[in-house]
Each structure stands twice: as structure tokens, then as C-alpha cells.
C-alpha positions, 0 to 999 in steps of 0.5 A, spaced: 901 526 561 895 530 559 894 536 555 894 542 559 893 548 553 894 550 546 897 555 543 894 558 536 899 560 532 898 564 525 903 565 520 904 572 516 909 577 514 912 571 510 906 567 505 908 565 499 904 566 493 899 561 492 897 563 485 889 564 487 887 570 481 886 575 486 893 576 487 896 574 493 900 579 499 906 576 504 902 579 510 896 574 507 894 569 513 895 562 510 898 557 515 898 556 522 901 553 527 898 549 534 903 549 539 900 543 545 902 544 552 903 538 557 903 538 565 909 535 563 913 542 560 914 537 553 911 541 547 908 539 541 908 542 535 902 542 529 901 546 522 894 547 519 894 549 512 888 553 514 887 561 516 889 564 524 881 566 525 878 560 522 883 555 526 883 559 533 875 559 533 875 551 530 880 550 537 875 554 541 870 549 539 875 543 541 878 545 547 873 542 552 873 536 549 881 536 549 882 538 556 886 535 561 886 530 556 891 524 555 897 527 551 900 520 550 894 517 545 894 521 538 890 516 535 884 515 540 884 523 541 884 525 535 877 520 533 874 524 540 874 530 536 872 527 529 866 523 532 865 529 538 864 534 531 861 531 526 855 536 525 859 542 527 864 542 520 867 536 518 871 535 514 873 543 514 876 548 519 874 544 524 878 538 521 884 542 519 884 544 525 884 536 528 889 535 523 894 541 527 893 538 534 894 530 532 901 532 528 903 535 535 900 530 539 905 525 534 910 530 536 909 529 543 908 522 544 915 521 539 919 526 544 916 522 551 918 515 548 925 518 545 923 516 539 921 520 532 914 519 529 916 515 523 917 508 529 911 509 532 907 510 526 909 503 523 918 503 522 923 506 517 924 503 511 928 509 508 933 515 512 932 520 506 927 522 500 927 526 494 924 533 495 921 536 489 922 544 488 915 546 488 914 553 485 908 556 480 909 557 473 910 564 470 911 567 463 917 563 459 923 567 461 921 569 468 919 561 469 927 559 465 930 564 471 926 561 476 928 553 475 935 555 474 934 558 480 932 552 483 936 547 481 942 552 483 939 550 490 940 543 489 933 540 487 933 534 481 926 534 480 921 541 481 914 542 480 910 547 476 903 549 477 897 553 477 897 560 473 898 562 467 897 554 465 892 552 462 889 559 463 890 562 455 891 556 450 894 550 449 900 553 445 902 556 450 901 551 455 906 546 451 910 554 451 910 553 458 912 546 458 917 546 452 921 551 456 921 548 462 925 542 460 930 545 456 932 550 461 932 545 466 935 538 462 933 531 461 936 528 468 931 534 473 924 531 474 918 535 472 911 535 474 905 539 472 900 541 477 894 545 473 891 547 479 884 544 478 881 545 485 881 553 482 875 557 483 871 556 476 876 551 473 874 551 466 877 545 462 873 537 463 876 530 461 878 531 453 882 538 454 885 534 460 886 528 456 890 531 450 893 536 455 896 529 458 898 527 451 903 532 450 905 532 457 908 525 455 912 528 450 916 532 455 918 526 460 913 529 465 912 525 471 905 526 473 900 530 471 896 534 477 889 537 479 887 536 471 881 537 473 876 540 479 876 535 485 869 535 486 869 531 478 871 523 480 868 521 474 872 525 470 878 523 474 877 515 473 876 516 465 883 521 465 887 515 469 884 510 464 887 514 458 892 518 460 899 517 458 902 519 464 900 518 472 894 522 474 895 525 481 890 529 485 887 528 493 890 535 497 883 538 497 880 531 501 879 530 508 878 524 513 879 517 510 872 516 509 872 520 502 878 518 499 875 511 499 872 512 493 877 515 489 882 509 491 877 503 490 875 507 483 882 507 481 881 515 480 888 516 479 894 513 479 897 517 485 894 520 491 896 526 496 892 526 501 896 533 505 897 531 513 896 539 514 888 538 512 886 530 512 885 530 519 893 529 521 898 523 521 893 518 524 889 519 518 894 519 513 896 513 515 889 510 515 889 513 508 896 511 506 895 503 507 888 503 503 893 506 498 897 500 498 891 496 498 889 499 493 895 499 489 895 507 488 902 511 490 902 516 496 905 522 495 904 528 500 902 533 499 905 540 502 904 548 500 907 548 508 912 550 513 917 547 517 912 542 521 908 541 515 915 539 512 917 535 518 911 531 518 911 529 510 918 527 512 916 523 517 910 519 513 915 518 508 920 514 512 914 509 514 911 509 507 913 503 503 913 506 497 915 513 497 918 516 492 917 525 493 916 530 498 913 536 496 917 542 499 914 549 497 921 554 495 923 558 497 919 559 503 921 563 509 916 558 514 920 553 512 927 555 511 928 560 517 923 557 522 928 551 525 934 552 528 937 548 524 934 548 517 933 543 512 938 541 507 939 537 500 944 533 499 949 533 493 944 528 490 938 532 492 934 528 497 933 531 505 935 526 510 930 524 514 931 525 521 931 520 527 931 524 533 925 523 538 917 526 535 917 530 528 926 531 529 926 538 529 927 545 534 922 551 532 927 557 534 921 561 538 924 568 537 924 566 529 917 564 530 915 570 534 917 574 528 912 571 523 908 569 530 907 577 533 900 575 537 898 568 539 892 566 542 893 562 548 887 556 551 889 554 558 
């Protein structure tokens, strides 16, 4: 079976905002999905956490080393395209890109075996996992409405992050956090993720590490993106102190440079995001380094359907998961599929076990937040 084309796929009309001080519009061009064509007339699908352009000239690139290329082989396929761009943006655009394409390839190789990803990429050590409701912080009432809001949808654990946190002072930080577990209860998990990989991000290790202190104090179950992802030093002193875990890694891409963020034990939870890493063959490279190291993995996912399909998928092969990251509300996740994810009463998603990522894309409904996709034969 080999690749025949690929379809780039921007998304618009729907973009959630994604707390970046220059504001945010829904027609914002943030995530694209790859479509792959076999000779076979089966299809895979990829997502990249990247922009339509940014991803249609990075396939430009790709295509020739792609074409009429085996559609059965992710792994080996994906590292061409890794080894045959190394001065041309690793690490960047051309790396989102990659990490769209091996997703779909996954897709691919998943439905040609009748079996779901999660199999082929090592077994299934659990059927569900718990979703956490990832939202942004907002003043203390609109942030109260919001919470019930997504609890009234079934989540028991929610993420908090970015704006206006750790951006006035840390009265109202604490504020934030106060209002947040009483308006949610003491059985509802909670994460902060301050959002550190923001242009010009203000704070070092001290503000993080008393920040952390009264983080604790509100039960917190991890403490994210303290500080600017360039700043591993700071990270391996503020794990070393800090009362609650340490997580960080979105930014990261390809294996190579998450390794001295595990063998320096610079947090306690990694999240490599499998929309920008460089796909699902190198999450899982990246994932039983964690292990090795002893480090949790959580993805991480600001996604769409394909993006969420694939965490979920990573969350059944990982050893140790614990969450999945699901952006709400989000119409690239909630109305792409035909049939779109749901929580159970005990607020965990069902991982599923059809063949490749386990899900449909409803084309009409892609084609509505798709209306021009760029085609490669």
C-alpha cells in the first residue's frame, strides 16, 4: 500500500481562545488537520497544532520524499522525513508538520490490520481514562460560571491556566485559585498551568516556588508552565522544592531534546503534545524514556478530534496514565465525528478499540470549518 496524496486541511471559524495577549478571533488559524491517500482508498487522518500556511508549505517540502512511499511503515517513514529535513526546520513547522502525517499514517497502518493504534503501538493496559476540562482562567465570577459549567458537562477534574494568572499580583492569584475549588468542591481535580511559554513571561524560580506553596494549599494537582520553557535550570530547582508536582514539555519537539528534561529530573510530569513532538512514533520513544526515568507522561492537547483521538490512544499503551487533556468546549472536537466523545457518569472517556485512531470524521462537518483544502497528488 503506498501514499498517493495528501490533503492540508486548515481549521477556522471555530478557534478557541488560546489566552495569547493579542487577543484571539474564532476565524484565527490555529490547527490543521493532514488527510493521507493510499492507492488502497483507505485514508488517514493527522492533526497539527500549527497554522494552514505554515503546514501547506512544510508539506510542500515533504511531499517528494513522501510520494508513492509505503503507507504501512509510520515509524521508518516518519524518521525519512526527520533525517531528510534536518537543516530545513527541525524542530519547528516542518516537525508539526511530520507529527500530522505520522498520526495519519498510524491511522492508516491501524485500519489496514483491523486493529486500533493503541495495539500496534505496544497493548492496551486500560479501556478508559479521565478527561480533564481544559479552560483558561478569567475574572473570579465569570471563572465560578465557567467551572460549573464544566462540571454541569460531566468532567471531575478541570484545568485552569494562562490569563489573568500570574499576571496582576499574587493576592489575586491566590483569589483565582480560592474561587476555583469552592466553586467546584474538594472531590473535582484541579491544575493550574500558568502559561510560562508566553512571550516575555515575567517571573523566575522564587515567584514559582512560592506560588507552588500556595498552590498546596488548595489541593492542586499539578503545577504547569512555572516558567519559560527555555529555563531548565529553573525547572530542575523548582521540582526539587516545590510541594506539588511540576509539569511542563508542550513546547518540546522530537526525542532528542526532551532528554535532558528527563535524565535532569526537571519535572515531575512531562507532556510531550503528539500534534507537535513529531507524531505518535515519537511520543512513544519519548514515553518509555519517561518511564525509564521514572517521570509521569501526560499529553498534552489544546486539539481537535484527531488530536484528542490520538491521546487517547497514547493513553491506553502508557503504563501509568492518569489524564487526558480535553480542550472545552471546542467545536473541533465536539462536532467533527460522527460520533462525538462522551463521559461517562464517573467522568472518564472510553477509549476505543475500532481499527486505526477508532473514529469517523463526518466530511460535511469538516468541510464547514475546512471550506479550501490544499491537495498534493
Amino acid at each position: 500500500m503506498i501514499i498517493t496524496g495528501i490533503d492540508v486541511c486548515p481549521l477556522t471559524g471555530a478557534t478557541v481562545d488560546g489566552g495569547w495577549p493579542q487577543g484571539h478571533e474564532p476565524q484565527e488559524d490555529l490547527h490543521t488537520l493532514v488527510v493521507v491517500h493510499t492507492d488502497a482508498d483507505i485514508i488517514g487522518y493527522g492533526s497539527c497544532f500549527t497554522s494552514g500556511k505554515l503546514v501547506t508549505g512544510a508539506v510542500q517540502l515533504l511531499w517528494p520524499l513522501l510520494k508513492n512511499e509505503s503507507a504501512l511503515e509510520p515509524e521508518r517513514v516518519s524518521e525519512k522525513l526527520h533525517q531528510s529535513t534536518f537543516w530545513q526546520g527541525r524542530g519547528g513547522t516542518v516537525t508539526h508538520a511530520i507529527s500530522g502525517i505520522d498520526i495519519a499514517l498510524w491511522d492508516i497502518m491501524g485500519k489496514a490490520c483491523g486493529q486500533p493504534v493503541s495495539r500496534l503501538l505496544g497493548g492496551n493496559y486500560r479501556d478508559s481514562i479521565k478527561p480533564y476540562g481544559s479552560i483558561l482562567f478569567d475574572e473570579p465570577d465569570a471563572l465560578a460560571r465557567n467551572l460549573e459549567s464544566v462540571v454541569g458537562r460531566g468532567f471531575r477534574a478541570i484545568k485552569m491556566g494562562w490569563r489573568p494568572f500570574g499576571r496582576r499580583d499574587r493576592a489575586f492569584d491566590e483569589m483565582l485559585v480560592k474561587t476555583a475549588r469552592q466553586a467546584v468542591g474538594d472531590d473535582i481535580d484541579l491544575m493550574v498551568d500558568a502559561g510560562g511559554s508566553e512571550q516575555f513571561w515575567p517571573h523566575g524560580t522564587n515567584w514559582a516556588r512560592n506560588t507552588a506553596s500556595m498552590l498546596a494549599d488548595y489541593n492542586i494537582v499539578w503545577f504547569e508552565e512555572a516558567l519559560p520553557p527555555d529555563d531548565i535550570g529553573g525547572f530542575v530547582e523548582l521540582t526539587r522544592t516545590s510541594p506539588v508536582p511540576i509539569s511542563g514539555g508542550e513546547v518540546l519537539t522530537r526525542r532528542q531534546s526532551f532528554l535532558p528534561w528527563l535524565k535532569g529530573r526537571a519535572v515531575d510530569i512531562i507532556q510531550p503534545d503528539v500534534t507537535k513532538c513529531g507524531g505518535l512514533s515519537e511520543f512513544r520513544r519519548i514515553s518509555q524514556m519517561a518511564q525509564d526515568h521514572n517521570i509521569q507522561v501526560v499529553p498534552h492537547g489544546w486539539n481537535t478530534a484527531i488530536g484528542l483521538a490520538a491521546d487517547l490512544q497514547i493513553s491506553a499503551f502508557l503504563p501509568n496514565a492518569t489524564y487526558v487533556e480535553y480542550l472545552t468546549p471546542c467545536a473541533y472536537i465536539d462536532e467533527l465525528t460522527t460520533d462525538p466523545f462522551k463521559l461517562d457518569n464517573d467522568g472518564c472517556l472510553a477509549i476505543s478499540q475500532a481499527p486505526g485512531l477508532g473514529i469517523d470524521i463526518d466530511e460535511d462537518r469538516l468541510n464547514r470549518f475546512c471550506p479550501e483544502r490544499i491537495e498534493f497528488r
